[in-house]
C-alpha positions as CSV (number, residue, x, y, z in Angstrom):
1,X,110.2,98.3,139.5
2,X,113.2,100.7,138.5
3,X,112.7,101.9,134.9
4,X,115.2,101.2,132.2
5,X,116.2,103.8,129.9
6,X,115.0,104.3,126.6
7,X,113.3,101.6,125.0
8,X,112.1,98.4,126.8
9,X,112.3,95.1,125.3
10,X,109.0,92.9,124.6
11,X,109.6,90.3,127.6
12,X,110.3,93.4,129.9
13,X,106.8,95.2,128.5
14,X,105.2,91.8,129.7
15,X,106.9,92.0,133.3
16,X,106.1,95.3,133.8
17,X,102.2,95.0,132.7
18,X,102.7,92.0,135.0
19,X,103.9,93.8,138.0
20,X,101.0,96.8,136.8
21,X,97.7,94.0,137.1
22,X,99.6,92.3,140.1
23,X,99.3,95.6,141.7
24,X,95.7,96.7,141.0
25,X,94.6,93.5,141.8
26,X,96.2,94.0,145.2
27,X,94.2,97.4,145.8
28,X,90.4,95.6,144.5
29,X,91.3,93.0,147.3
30,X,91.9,95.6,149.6
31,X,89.1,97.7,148.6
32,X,86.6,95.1,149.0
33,X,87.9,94.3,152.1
34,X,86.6,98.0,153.2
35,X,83.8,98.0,151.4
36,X,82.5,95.0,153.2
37,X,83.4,97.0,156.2
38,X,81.3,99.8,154.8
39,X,78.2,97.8,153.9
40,X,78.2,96.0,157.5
41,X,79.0,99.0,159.7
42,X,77.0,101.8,157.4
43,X,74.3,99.8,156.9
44,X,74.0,100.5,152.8
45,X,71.5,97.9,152.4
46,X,68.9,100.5,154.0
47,X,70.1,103.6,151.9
48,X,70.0,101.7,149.1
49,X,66.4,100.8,149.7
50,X,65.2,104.4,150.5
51,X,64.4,105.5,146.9
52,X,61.6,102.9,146.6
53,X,60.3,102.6,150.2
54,X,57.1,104.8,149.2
55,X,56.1,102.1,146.4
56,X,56.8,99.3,148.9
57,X,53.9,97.4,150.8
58,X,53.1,97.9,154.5
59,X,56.4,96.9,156.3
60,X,58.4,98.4,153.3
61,X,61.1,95.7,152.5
62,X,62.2,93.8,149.4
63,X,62.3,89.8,149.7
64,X,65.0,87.6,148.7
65,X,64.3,84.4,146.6
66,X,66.6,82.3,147.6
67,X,69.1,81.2,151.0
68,X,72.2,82.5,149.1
69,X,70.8,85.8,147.6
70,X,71.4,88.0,151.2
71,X,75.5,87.0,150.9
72,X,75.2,87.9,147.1
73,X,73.7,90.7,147.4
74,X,75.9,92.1,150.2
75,X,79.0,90.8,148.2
76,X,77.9,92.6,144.6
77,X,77.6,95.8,146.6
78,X,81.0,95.6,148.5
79,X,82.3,94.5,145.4
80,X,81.1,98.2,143.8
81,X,82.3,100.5,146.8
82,X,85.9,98.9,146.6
83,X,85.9,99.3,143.0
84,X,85.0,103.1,143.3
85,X,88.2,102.9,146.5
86,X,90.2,101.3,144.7
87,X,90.2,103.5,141.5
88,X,92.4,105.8,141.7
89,X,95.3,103.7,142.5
90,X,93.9,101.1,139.3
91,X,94.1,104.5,137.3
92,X,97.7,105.1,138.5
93,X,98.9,101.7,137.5
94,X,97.6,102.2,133.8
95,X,99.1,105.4,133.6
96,X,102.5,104.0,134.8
97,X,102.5,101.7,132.3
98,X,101.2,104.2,129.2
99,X,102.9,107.2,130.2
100,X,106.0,106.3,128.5
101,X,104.3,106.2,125.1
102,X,102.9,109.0,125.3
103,X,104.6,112.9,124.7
104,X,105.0,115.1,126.8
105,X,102.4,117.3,126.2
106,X,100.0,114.4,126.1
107,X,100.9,113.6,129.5
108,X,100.6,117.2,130.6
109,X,97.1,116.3,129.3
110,X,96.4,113.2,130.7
111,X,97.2,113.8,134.5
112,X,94.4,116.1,135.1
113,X,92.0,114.3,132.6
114,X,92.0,111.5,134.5
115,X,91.3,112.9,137.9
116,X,88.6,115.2,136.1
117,X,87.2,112.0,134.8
118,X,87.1,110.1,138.1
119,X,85.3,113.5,139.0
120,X,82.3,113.4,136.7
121,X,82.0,109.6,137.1
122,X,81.1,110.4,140.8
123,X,79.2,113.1,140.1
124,X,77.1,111.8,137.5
125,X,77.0,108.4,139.7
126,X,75.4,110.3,142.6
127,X,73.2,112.6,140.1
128,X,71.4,109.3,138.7
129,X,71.1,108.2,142.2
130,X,69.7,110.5,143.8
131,X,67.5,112.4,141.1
132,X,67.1,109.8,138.3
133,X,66.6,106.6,140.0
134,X,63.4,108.2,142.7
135,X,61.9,110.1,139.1
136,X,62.2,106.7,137.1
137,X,60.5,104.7,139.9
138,X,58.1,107.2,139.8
139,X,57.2,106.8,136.6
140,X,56.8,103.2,136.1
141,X,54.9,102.7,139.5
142,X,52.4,104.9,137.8
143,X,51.3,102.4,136.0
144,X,50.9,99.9,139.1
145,X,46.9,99.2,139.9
146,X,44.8,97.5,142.6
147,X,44.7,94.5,141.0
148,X,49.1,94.3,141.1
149,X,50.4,93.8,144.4
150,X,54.5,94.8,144.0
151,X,56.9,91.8,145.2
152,X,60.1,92.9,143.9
153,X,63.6,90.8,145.2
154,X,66.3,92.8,146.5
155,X,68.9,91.1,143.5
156,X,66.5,93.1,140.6
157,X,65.8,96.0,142.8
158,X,69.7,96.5,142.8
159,X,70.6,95.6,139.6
160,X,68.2,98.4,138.6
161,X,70.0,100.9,140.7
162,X,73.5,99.7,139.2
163,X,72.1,100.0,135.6
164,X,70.9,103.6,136.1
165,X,74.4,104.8,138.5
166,X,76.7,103.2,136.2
167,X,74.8,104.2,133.0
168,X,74.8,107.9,134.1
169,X,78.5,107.9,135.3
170,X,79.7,107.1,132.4
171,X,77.8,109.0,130.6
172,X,79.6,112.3,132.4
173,X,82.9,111.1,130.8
174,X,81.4,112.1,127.0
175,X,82.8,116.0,127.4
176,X,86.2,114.9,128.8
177,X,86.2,112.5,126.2
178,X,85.3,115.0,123.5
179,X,88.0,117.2,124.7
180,X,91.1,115.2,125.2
181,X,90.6,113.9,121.7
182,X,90.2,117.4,120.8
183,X,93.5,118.2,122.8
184,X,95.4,115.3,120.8
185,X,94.3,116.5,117.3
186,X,92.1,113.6,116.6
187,X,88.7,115.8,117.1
188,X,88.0,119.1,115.6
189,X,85.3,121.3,116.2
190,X,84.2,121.0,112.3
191,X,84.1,117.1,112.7
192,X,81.8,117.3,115.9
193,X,79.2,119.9,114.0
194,X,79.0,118.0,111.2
195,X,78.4,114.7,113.5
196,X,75.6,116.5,115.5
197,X,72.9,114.8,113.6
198,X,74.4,111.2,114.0
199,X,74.9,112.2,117.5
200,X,71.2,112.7,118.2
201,X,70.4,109.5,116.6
202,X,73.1,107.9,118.5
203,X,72.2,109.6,121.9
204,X,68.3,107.8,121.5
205,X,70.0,104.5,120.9
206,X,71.9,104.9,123.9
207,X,68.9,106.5,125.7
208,X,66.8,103.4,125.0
209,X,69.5,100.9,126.0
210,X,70.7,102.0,128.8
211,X,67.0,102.8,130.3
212,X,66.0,100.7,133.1
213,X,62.5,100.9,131.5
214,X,60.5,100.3,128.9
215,X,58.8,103.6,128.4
216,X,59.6,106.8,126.7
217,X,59.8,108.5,129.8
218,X,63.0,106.8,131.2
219,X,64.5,107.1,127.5
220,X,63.8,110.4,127.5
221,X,65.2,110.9,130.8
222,X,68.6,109.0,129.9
223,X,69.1,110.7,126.4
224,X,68.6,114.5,126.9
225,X,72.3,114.3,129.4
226,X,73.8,112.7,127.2
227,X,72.9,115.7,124.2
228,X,73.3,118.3,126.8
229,X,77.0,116.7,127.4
230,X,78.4,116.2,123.6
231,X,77.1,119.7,123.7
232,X,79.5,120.6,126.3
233,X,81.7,118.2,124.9
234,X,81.6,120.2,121.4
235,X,82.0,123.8,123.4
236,X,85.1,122.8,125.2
237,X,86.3,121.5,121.7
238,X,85.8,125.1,120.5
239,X,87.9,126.4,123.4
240,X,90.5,124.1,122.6
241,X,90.9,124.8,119.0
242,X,91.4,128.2,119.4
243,X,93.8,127.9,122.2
244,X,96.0,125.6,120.0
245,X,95.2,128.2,116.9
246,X,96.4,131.0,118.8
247,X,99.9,129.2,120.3
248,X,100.1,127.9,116.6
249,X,99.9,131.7,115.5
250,X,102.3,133.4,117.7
251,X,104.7,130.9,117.7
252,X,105.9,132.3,114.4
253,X,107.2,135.0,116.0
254,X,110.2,135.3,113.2
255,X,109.3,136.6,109.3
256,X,106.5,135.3,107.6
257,X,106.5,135.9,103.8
258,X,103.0,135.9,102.5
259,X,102.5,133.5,99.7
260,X,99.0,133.3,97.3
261,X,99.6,130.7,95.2
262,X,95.9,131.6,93.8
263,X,97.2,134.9,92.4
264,X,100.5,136.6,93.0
265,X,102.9,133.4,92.6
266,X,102.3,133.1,89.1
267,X,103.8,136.6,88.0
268,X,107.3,136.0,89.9
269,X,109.9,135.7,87.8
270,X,111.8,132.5,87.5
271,X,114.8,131.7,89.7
272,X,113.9,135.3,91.1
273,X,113.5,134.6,95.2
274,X,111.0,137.5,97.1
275,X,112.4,140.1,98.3
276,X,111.0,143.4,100.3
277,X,110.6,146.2,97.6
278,X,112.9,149.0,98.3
279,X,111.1,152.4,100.0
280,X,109.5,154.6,97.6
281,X,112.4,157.4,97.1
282,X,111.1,161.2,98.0
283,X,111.1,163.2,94.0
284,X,113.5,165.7,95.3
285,X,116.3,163.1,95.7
286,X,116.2,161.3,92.1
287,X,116.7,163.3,89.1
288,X,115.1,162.1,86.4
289,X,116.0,163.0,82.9
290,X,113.9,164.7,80.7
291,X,112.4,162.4,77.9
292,X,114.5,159.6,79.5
293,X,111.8,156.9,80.7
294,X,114.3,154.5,81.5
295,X,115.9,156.6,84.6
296,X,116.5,155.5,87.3
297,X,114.3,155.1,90.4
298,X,116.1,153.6,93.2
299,X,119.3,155.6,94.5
300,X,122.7,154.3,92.9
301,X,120.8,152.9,90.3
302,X,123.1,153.8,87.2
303,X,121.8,151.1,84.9
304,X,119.9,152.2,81.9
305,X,118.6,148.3,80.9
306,X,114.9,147.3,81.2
307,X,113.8,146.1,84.5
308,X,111.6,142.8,84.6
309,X,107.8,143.7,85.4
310,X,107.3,143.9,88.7
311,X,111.1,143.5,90.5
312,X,114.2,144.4,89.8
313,X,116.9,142.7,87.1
314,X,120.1,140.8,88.3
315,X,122.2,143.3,87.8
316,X,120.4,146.2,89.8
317,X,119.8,144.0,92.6
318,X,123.4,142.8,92.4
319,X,124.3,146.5,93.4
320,X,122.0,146.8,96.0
321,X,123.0,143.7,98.0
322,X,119.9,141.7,97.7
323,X,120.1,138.1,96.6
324,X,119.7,137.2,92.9
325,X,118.6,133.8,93.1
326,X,117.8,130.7,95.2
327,X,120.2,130.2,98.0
328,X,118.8,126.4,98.3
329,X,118.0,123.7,96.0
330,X,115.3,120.6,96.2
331,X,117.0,117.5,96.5
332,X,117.6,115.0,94.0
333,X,114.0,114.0,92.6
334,X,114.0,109.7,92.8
335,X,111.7,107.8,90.5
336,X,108.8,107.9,93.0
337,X,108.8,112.4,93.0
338,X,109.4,112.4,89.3
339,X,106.3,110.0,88.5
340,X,104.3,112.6,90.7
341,X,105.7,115.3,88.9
342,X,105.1,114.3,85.8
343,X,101.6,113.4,86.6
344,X,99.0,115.8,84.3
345,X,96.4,118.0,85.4
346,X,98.1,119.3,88.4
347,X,99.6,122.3,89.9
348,X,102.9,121.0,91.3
349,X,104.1,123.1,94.9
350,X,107.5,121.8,96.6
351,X,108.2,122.4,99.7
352,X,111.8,122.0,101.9
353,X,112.7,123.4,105.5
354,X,113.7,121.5,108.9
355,X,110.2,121.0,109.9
356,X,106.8,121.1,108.2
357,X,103.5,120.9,110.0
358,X,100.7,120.3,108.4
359,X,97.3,121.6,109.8
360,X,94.7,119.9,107.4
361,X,91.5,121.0,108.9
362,X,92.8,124.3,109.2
363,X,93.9,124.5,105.8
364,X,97.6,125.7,106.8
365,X,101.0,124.8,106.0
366,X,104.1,126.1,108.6
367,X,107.9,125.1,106.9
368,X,110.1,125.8,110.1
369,X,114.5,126.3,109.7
370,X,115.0,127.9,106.3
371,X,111.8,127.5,104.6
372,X,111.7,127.2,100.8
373,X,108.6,126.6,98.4
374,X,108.5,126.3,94.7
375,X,105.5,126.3,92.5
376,X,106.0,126.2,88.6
377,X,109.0,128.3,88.0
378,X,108.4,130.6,90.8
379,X,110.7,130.2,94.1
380,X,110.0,131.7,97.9
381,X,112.8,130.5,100.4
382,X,113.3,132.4,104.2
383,X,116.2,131.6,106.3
384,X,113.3,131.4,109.4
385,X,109.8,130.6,108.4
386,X,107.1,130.2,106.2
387,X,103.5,129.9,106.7
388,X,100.9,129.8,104.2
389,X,96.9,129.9,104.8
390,X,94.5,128.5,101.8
391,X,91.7,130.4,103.4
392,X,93.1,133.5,103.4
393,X,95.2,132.9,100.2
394,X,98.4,134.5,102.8
């Protein structure tokens, strides 16, 4: 289906999601045509049985209960290994049809997260197989006796298997989870620390469900991956953050004024924008008159007046070029900013540029495309950039 430019209509969101399930419906079909292939020709009725062929009475086979159960049975599993075929192309189709939503760097994201996932779902799929299922058996065959004799149907015995595959592949998608979230902003490595404790909790009840058994062995044995992965989860979280801390940092490659509205702001002058202070001038190039403590201390500075504490007045830094007030004004206040302003008990801080990003967790405000902030009477504008930190007061 060709794509139309730009935004899609309702009714052509519908036909494409059509065309999208139409499609992956096409590849299942085809997949469990193969897969029946596979079960027939490979035989994966016998390597399925291998894990509990030791607990298995002399001849070492599971029974059926009923005429229909050997077609079910041989149906369910061709039904699984065409899924597991057929995924990657039922993965493409719902990325086709999400991909436009999405940005671009969310994309960049997505592409390899998806084919990472399909990754760990296999692994962790042939990980319960082939360690957790034989140690789970194991375990509850412990418990058998000489006075049990073990009759167990083919239809349970694989229904166990799928619980503990399934349960354990998807499982291995926690850490890509964890860090596509993180990726996206919705995740930070502060939220996941200070959900560790409900993610123990929550790692048992998942344990215990998902346990083909009733013991605490098999819970055990189902919740320790999945603390071990939010773990990893959590540490590729951390690698993420500070990758995304870093770009954020050295993308302001232009001036940054420092600002520390928990100090310094309040003893700027009003209507008086920052400036860089003018180089200390060498004592041998100023002359300073004697008894006069009102000379002079900047060269071409004839003026005799008063300075304000801590800058220079209007009319010195008229002479030496540099700006004597705001360049840029708020705009108009409406009825909605004035009700805010005039709300008591606060510190008021304005803020104007092109762009503004702010960085919540991190505690930092970026104003991008001449930056301008205003707290009280005291004014900070820069034709590039302003960042300010609250932890660092900068």
């Amino acid at each position: 289906m060709a794509r139309v430019a730009g935004e899609m209509p309702f009714l052509d969101h519908l036909e494409e999601l059509r065309f999208r399930i139409i499609k992956s419906a096409g590849a299942l079909a085809l997949g469990l045509a193969v897969g029946f292939w596979i079960v027939q020709h490979l035989n994966l009725l016998m390597v399925l049985k291998r894990p509990i062929e030791p607990y298995l009475p002399a001849g070492g086979k599971l029974i059926v209960t009923s005429p229909t159960e050997p077609v079910m049975i041989v149906l369910k599993l061709s039904f699984a290994v065409g899924l597991v075929l057929a995924s990657p192309i039922i993965i493409y189709q719902i990325w086709a049809f999400l991909s436009p939503a999405l940005y671009a760097r969310e994309r960049r994201a997505l592409i390899p997260g998806l084919l990472i996932g399909l990754l760990l779902f296999l692994v962790g799929a042939v990980l319960g197989y082939v360690y957790v299922v034989p140690q789970t058996l194991r375990v509850l065959f412990s418990f058998q006796s000489e006075a049990l004799a073990p009759y167990i149907s083919y239809d349970n015995y694989f229904s166990f298997v799928l619980q503990v595959v399934l349960a354990l592949g998807i499982s291995f998608e926690l850490p890509l989870v964890i860090i596509l979230l993180s990726i996206f902003g919705v995740l930070t490595p502060t939220m996941l620390n200070r959900f560790r404790r409900f993610a123990m909790v929550l790692a048992c009840i998942a344990g215990a469900i998902l346990s083909p058994g009733t013991d605490v062995i098999s819970m055990i044995m189902m919740t320790v991956p999945l603390i071990f992965l939010y773990e990893i989860g959590v540490a590729g979280s951390v690698i993420v953050h500070r990758r995304k801390k870093r770009r954020a940092m050295s993308a302001s490659t232009a001036a940054i004024l420092v600002l520390c509205l928990l100090g310094g702001a309040g003893s700027l002058e009003a209507q008086v924008p920052v400036v860089p202070r003018p180089k200390p001038v060498p004592r041998d190039t100023t002359r300073r008159l004697p008894g006069d403590s009102l000379a002079p201390r900047f060269p071409g500075d004839t003026t005799r007046g008063r300075r304000a504490p801590g800058g220079l007045d209007s009319a010195a830094a008229g002479r030496l070029g540099l700006p004597t007030g705001p360049t840029r004004t708020f705009p108009a206040a409406d009825s909605i900013i004035e009700g805010l302003l005039a709300l008591p008990g606060y510190q008021t801080i304005r803020y104007r540029s092109d762009s503004a990003t702010l960085l919540a967790e991190e505690k930092r405000i970026q104003l991008r495309g001449e930056g301008m902030t205003q707290r009280g009477q005291s004014i900070m504008e820069a034709d590039s950039s302003i960042t300010y930190d609250d932890d660092d007061c900068m």
